[in-house]
C-alpha positions in Angstrom: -44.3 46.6 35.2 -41.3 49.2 35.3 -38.4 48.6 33.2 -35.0 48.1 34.5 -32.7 50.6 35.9 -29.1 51.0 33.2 -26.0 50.1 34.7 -23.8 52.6 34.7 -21.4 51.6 32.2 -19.2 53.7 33.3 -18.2 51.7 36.6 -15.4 50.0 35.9 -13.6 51.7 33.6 -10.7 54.2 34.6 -10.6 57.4 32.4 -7.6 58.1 33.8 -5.0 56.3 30.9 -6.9 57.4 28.1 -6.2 61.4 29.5 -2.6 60.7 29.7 -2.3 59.4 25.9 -4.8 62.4 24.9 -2.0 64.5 26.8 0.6 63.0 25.0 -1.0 63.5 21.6 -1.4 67.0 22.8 2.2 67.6 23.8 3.0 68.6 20.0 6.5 69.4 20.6 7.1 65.8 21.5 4.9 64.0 19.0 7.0 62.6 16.1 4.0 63.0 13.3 3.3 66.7 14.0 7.1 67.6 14.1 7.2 65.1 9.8 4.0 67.3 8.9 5.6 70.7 10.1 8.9 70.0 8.4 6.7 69.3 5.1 5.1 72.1 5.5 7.7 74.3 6.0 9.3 72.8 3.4 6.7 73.4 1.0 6.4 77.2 2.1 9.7 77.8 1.4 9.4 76.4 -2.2 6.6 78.3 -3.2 8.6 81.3 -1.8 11.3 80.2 -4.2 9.2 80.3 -6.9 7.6 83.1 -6.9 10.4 85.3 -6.2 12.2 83.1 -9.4 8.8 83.9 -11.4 9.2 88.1 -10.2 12.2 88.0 -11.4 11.6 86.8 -14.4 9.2 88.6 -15.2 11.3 91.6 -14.5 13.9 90.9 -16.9 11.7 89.9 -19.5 9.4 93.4 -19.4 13.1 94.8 -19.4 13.7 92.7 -22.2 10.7 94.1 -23.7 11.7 97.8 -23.4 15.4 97.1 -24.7 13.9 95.6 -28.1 11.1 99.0 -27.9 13.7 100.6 -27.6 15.8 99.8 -30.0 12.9 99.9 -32.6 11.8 103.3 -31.9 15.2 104.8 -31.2 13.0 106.6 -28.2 14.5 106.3 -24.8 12.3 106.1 -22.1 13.5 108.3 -18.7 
């Protein structure tokens, strides 16, 4: 006794709408998620930027700082 041939469960179906909404979701430009998730990352990018050129900067003036008062002690001027 021989077992059964499978259907083809594939007979039937159309694969057809299901690569138009995978060529939707692909279409990035157009998709209203990807273009939320860029603006937040963007956004988040540019923060960090922000900060670390606020935290450079204040580092600078406080090594300044920090020379002014060496200075000031020591009566040595550095060149």
């Amino acid at each position: 006794m021989t077992s059964p041939e499978p259907e083809d469960l594939r007979e039937g179906f159309e694969d057809e709408p299901r690569r138009d909404s995978r060529r939707e979701w692909r279409d990035l430009e157009e998709n209203p998620i990807v273009g939320w998730a860029k603006a937040i990352a963007l956004g988040i990018a540019d923060t960090a930027k922000d900060m670390l050129e606020a935290g450079r900067e204040g580092a600078r003036e406080a090594m300044d700082a920090g020379w002014e008062r060496f200075d000031r002690k020591t009566k040595h001027r550095r060149d």
